[in-house]
C-alpha positions in Angstrom: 8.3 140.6 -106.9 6.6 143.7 -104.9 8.9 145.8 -107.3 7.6 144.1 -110.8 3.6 144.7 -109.2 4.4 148.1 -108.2 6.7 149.7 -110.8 3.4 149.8 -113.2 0.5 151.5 -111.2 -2.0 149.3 -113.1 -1.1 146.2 -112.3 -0.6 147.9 -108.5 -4.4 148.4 -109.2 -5.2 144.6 -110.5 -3.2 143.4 -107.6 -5.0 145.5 -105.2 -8.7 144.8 -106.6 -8.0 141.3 -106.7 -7.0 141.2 -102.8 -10.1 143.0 -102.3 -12.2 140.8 -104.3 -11.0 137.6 -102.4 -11.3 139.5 -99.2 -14.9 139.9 -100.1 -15.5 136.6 -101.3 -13.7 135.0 -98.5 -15.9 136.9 -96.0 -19.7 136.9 -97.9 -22.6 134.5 -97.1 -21.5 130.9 -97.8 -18.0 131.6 -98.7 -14.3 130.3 -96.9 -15.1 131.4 -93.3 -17.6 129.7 -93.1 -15.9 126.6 -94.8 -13.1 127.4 -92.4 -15.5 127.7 -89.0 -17.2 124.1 -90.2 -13.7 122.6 -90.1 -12.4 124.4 -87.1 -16.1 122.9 -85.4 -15.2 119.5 -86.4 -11.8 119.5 -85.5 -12.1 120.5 -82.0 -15.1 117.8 -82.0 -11.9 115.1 -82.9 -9.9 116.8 -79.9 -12.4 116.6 -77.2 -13.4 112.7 -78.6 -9.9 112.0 -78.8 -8.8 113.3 -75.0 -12.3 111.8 -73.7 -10.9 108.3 -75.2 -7.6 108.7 -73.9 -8.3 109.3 -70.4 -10.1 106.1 -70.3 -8.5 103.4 -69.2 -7.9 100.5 -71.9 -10.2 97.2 -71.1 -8.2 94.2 -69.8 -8.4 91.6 -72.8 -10.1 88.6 -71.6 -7.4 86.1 -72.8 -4.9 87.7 -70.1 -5.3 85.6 -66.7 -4.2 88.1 -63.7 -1.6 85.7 -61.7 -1.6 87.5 -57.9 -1.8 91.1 -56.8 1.2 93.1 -56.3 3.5 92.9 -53.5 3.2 95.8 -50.4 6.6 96.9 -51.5 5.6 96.7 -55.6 2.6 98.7 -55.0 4.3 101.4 -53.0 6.8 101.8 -55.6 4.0 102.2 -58.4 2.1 104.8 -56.0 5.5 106.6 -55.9 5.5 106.7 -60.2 9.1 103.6 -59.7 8.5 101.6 -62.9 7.1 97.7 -61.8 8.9 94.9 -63.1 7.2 91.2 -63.8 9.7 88.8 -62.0 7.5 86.1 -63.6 8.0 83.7 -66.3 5.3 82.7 -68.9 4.1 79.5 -68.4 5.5 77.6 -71.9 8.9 79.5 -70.6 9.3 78.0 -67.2 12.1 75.9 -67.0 11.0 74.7 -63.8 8.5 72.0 -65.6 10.1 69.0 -67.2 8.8 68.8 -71.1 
């Protein structure tokens, strides 16, 4: 492609006045960069909300009743980053209770 704009030193110098020109409209008052800095503003607005958001923790929903705390030997293995697991069976599940 660089050969068909420069073989013909005219359309070298369209090609080279037409970089310019968007150069200069890209940089003047009102014109991309500042389009571009608005959009760079807003996304790092998003970021900061976003990570602000994350690093809370999520609410407990109300409908959720907490059954007992965890065991000395559960709760050292969470402080040590072992994955927990619920032993316990939903109530509607139990097949302890007699329909």
């Amino acid at each position: 492609m660089y050969q068909l704009i420069f073989r013909n030193w005219k359309f070298a110098a369209l090609w080279a006045i037409g970089i310019s020109a968007s150069v200069a409209a890209f940089f003047e008052p009102g014109g991309g960069q500042e389009q571009l800095a608005a959009s760079a503003e807003k996304i790092e607005t998003a970021r900061a909300i976003e990570s602000s958001v994350v690093s809370l923790p999520a609410p407990a929903p109300d409908d959720v009743a907490v059954d007992e705390p965890l065991s000395e030997e559960d709760a050292a293995a969470a402080e040590a980053g072992a994955p927990v697991t619920d032993n316990t069976v939903p109530a509607e599940n139990d097949p302890t209770e007699e329909p």
